[in-house]
ZADO-1210 file (C-alpha; in nm, 4 decimals, padded with zeros to 6 digits):
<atoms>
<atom x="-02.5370" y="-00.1083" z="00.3054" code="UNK" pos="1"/>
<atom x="-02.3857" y="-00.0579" z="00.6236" code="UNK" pos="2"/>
<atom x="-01.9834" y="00.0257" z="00.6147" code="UNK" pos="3"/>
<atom x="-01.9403" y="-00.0416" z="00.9375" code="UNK" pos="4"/>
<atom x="-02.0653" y="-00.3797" z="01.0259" code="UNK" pos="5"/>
<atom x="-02.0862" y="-00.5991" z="00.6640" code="UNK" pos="6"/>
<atom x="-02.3008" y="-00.8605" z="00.6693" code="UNK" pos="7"/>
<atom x="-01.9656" y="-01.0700" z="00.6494" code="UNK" pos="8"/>
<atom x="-01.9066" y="-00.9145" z="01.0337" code="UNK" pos="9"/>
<atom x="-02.1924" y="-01.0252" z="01.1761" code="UNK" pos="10"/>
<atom x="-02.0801" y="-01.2842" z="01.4611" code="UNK" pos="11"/>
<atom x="-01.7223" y="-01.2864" z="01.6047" code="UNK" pos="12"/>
<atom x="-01.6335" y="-01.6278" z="01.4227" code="UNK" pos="13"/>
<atom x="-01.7332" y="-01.5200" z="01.0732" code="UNK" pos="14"/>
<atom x="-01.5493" y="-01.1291" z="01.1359" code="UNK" pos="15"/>
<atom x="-01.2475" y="-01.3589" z="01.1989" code="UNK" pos="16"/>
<atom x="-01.2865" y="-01.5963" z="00.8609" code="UNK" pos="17"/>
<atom x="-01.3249" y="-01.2519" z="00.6430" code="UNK" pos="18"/>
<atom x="-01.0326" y="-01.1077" z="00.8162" code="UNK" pos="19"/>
<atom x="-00.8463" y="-01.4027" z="00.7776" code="UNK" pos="20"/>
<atom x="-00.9438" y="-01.3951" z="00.3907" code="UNK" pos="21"/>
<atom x="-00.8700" y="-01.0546" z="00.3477" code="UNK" pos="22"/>
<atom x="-00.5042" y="-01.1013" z="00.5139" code="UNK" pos="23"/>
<atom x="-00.4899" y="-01.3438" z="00.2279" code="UNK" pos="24"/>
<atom x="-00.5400" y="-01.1652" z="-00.0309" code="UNK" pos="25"/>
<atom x="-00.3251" y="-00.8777" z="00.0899" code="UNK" pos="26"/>
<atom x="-00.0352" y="-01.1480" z="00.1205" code="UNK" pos="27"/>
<atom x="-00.0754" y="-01.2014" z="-00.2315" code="UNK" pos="28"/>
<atom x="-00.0675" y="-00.8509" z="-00.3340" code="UNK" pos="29"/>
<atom x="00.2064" y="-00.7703" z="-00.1090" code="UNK" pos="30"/>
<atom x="00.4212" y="-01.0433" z="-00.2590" code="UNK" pos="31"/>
<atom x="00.3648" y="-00.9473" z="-00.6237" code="UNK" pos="32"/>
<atom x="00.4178" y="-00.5971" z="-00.5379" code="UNK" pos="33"/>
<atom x="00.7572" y="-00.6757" z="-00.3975" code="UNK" pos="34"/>
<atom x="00.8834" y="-00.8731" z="-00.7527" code="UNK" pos="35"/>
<atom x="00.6821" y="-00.6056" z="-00.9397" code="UNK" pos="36"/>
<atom x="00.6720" y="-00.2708" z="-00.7631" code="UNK" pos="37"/>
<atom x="00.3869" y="-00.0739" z="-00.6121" code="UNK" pos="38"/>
<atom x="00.0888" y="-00.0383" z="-00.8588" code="UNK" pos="39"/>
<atom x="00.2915" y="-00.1281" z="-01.1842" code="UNK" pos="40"/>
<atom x="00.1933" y="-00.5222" z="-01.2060" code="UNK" pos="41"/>
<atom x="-00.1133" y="-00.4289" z="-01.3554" code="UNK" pos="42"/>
<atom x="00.0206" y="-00.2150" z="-01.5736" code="UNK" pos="43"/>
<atom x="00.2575" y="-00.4138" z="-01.7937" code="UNK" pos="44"/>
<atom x="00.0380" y="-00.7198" z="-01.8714" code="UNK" pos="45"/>
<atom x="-00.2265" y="-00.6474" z="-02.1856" code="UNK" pos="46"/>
<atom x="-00.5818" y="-00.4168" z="-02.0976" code="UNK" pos="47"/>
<atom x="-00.7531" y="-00.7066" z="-02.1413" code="UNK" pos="48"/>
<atom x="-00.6040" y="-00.9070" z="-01.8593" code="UNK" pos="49"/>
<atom x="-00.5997" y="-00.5232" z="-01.6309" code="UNK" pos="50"/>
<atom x="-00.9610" y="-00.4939" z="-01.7086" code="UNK" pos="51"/>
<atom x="-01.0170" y="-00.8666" z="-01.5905" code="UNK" pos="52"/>
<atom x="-00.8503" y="-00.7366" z="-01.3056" code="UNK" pos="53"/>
<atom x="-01.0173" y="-00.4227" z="-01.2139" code="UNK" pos="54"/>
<atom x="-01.3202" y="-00.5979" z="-01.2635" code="UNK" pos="55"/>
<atom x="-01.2406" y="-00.8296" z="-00.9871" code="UNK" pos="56"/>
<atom x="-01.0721" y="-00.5821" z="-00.7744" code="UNK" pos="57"/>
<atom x="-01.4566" y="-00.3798" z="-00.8076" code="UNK" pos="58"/>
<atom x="-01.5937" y="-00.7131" z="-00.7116" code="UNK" pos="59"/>
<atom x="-01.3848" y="-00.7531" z="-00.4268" code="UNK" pos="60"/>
<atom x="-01.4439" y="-00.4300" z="-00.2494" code="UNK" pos="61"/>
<atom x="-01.7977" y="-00.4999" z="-00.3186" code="UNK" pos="62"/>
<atom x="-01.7968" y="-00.8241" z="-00.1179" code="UNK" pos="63"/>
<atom x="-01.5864" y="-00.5913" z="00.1754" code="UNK" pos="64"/>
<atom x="-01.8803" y="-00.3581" z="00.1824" code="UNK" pos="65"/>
<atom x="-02.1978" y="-00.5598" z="00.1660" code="UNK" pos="66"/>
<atom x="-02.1051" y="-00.9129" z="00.0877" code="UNK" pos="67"/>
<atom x="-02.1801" y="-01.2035" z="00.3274" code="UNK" pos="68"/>
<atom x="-01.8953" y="-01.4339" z="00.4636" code="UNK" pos="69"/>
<atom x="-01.9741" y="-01.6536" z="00.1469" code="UNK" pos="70"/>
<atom x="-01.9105" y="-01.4279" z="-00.0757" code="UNK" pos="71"/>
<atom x="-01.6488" y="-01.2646" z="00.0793" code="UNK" pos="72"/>
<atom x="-01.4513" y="-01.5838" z="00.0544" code="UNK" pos="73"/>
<atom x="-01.4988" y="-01.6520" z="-00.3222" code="UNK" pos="74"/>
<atom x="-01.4424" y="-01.2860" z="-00.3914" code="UNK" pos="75"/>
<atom x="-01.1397" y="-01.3128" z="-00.1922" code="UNK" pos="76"/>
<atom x="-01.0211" y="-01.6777" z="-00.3618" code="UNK" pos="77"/>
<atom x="-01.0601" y="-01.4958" z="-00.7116" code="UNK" pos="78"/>
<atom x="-00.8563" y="-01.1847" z="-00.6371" code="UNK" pos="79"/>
<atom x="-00.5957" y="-01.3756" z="-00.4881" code="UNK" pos="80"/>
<atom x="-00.5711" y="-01.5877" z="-00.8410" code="UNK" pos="81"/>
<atom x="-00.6384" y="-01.2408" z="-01.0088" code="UNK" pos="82"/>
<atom x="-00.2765" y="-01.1145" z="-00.8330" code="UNK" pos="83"/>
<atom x="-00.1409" y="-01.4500" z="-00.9568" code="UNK" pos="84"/>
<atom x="-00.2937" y="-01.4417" z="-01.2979" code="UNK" pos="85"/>
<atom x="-00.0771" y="-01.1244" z="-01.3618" code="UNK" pos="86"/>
<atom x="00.2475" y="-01.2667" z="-01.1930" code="UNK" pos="87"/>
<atom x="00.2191" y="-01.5217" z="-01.4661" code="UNK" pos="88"/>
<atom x="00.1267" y="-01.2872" z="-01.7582" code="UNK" pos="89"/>
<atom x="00.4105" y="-01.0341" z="-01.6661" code="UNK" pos="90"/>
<atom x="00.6697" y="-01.3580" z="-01.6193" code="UNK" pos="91"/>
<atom x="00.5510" y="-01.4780" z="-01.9192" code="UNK" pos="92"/>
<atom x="00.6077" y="-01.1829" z="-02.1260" code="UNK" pos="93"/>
<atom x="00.9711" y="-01.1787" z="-01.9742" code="UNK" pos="94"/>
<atom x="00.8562" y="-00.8356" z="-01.8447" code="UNK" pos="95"/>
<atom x="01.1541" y="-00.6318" z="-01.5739" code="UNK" pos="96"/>
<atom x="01.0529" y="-00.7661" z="-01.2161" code="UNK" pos="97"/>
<atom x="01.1596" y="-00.4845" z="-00.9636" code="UNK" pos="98"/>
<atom x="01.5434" y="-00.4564" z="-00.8930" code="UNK" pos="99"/>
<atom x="01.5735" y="-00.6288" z="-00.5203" code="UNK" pos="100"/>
<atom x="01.7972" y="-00.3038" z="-00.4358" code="UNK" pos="101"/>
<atom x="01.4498" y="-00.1180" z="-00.4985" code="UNK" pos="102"/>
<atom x="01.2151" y="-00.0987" z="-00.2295" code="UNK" pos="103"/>
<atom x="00.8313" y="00.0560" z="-00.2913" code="UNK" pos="104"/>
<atom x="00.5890" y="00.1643" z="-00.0328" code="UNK" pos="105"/>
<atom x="00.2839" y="00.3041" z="-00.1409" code="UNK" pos="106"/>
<atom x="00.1452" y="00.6067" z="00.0089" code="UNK" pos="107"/>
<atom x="-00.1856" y="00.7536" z="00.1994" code="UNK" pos="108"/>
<atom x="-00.2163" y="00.9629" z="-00.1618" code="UNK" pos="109"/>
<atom x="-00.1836" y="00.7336" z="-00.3984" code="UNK" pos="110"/>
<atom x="00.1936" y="00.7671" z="-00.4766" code="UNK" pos="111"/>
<atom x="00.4984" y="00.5576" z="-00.4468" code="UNK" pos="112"/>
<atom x="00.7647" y="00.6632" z="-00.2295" code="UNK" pos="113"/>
<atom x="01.1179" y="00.4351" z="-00.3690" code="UNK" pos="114"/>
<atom x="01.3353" y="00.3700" z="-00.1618" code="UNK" pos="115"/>
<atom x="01.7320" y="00.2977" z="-00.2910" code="UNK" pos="116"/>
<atom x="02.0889" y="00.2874" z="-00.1473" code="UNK" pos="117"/>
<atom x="02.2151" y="00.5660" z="-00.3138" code="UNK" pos="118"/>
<atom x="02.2222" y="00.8048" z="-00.6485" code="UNK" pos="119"/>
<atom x="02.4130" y="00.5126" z="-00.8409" code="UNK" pos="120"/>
<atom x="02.0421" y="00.3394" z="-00.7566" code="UNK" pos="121"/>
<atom x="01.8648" y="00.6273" z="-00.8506" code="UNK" pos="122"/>
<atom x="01.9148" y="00.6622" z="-01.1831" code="UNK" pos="123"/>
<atom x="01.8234" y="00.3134" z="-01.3042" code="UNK" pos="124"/>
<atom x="01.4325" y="00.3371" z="-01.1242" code="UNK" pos="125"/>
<atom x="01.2404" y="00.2631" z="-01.3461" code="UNK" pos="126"/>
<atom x="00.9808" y="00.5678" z="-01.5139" code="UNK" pos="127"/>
<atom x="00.6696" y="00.3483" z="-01.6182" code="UNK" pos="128"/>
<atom x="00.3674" y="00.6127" z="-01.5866" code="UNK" pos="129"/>
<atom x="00.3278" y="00.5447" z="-01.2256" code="UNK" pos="130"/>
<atom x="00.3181" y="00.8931" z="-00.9822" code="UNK" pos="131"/>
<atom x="00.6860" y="00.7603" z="-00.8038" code="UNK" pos="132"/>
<atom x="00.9453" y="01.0097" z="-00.5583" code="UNK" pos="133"/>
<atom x="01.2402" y="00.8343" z="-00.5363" code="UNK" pos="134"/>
<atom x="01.4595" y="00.8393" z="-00.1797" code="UNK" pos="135"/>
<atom x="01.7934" y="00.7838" z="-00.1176" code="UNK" pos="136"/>
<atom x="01.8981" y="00.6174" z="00.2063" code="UNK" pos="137"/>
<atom x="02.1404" y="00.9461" z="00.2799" code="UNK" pos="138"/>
<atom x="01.7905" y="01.1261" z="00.2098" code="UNK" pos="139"/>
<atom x="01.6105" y="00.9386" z="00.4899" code="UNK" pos="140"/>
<atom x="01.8248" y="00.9949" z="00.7191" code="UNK" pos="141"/>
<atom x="01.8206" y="01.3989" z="00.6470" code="UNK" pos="142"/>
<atom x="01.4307" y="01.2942" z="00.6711" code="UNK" pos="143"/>
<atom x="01.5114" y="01.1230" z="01.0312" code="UNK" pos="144"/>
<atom x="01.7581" y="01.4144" z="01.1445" code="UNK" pos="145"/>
<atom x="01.4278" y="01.6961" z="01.0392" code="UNK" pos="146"/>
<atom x="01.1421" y="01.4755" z="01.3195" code="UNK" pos="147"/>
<atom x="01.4364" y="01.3820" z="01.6069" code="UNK" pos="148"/>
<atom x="01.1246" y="01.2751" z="01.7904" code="UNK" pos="149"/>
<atom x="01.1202" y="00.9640" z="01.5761" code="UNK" pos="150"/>
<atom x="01.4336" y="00.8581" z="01.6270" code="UNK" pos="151"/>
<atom x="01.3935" y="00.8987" z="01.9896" code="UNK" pos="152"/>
<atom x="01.0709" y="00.7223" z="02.0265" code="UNK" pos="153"/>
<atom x="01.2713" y="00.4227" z="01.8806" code="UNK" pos="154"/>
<atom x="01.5437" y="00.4496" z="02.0726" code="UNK" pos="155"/>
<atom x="01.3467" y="00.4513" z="02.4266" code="UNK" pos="156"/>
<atom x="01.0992" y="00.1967" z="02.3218" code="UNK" pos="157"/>
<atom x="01.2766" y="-00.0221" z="02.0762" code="UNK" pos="158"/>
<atom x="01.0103" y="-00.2044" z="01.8220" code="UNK" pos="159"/>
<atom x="00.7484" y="00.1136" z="01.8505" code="UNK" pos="160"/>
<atom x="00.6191" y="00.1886" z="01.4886" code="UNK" pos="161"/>
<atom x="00.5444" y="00.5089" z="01.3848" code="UNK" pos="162"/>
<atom x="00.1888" y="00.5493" z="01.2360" code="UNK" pos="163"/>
<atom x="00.1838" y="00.9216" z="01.2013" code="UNK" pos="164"/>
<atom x="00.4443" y="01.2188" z="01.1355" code="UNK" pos="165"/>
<atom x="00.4158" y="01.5899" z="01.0756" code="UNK" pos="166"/>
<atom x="00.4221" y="01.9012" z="01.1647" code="UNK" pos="167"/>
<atom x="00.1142" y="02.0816" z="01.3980" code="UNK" pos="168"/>
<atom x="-00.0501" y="02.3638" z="01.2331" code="UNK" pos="169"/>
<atom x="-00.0121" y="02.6653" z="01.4824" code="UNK" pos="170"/>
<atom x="-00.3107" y="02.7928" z="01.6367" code="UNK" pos="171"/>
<atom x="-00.4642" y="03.1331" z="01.4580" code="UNK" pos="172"/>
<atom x="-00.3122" y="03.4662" z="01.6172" code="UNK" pos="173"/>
<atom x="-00.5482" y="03.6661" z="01.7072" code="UNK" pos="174"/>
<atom x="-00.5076" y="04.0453" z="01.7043" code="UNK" pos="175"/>
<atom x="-00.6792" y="04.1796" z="01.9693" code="UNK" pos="176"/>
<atom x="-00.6047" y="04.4104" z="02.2609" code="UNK" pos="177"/>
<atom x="-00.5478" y="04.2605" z="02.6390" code="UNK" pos="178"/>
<atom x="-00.8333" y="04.4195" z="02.8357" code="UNK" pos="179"/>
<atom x="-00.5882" y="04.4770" z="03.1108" code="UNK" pos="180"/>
</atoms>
């Protein structure tokens, strides 16, 4: 197995078709996660259906890692209708689709980070199991006054995207005497 060039990778044309798959699917997953929030979809339909899903999701990653551009594709065709499958199953059920005032990003560590308009909007998230911090808009903005260097980047070079923020560790102090 070789993470960093897949079978799937090997000629320009077919990197392209499994990107173009894999865009796809994360369309899919994107758009049921904005009805259904970050992580919950598969949550609230029955273990049954979840375990169908996992199961695919393991196939999936599979196909990513060592699958050729065939298989890549029909893994990629089945979790798409996997993201679906749920859509319908949680509809069905009549299940709470995420308030459209509620806005979920999921995070490098696994969290949620919710975003709402104000306290009003905090107290109706909902608590389903999933690790969630929810944000207040006032809060981002004490967030945006605490890394000014943000806000500045986007003012002098309007559409830039931040991709990274934090705070530099210090370098280690040393204790020694000058020699001079």
């Amino acid at each position: 197995m070789n993470l960093f060039n897949p079978p799937w990778c090997q000629s320009e044309f077919m990197a392209t078709q499994g990107k173009a798959a894999i865009d796809g699917v994360d369309a899919v997953a994107s758009e049921c996660e904005r009805v259904w929030g970050v992580g919950r979809l598969r949550l609230i339909v029955d273990n049954g259906l979840r375990v169908k899903f996992d199961a695919q999701s393991q196939k999936l990653e599979k196909a990513i890692h060592e699958g050729d551009i065939t298989e890549l594709n029909l893994q990629c065709a089945r979790m798409s209708l996997a993201w679906r499958t749920l859509h319908q199953a949680a509809t069905d059920a009549g299940c709470k689709q995420l308030d459209p005032d509620v806005w979920e990003v999921g995070l490098k560590d696994g969290s949620v980070a919710v975003i709402v308009r104000g306290n009003a909007e905090a107290h109706h998230v909902l608590r389903d199991g999933r690790h969630t911090s929810v944000y207040t808009l006032d809060e981002i903005a004490q967030l945006l006054y605490g890394f000014p260097a943000i806000v500045k980047a986007k003012q002098v070079w309007p559409g830039a995207s931040v991709v990274r923020a934090g705070v530099r560790k210090s370098h280690e102090v040393i204790d020694e005497q000058i020699p001079f």
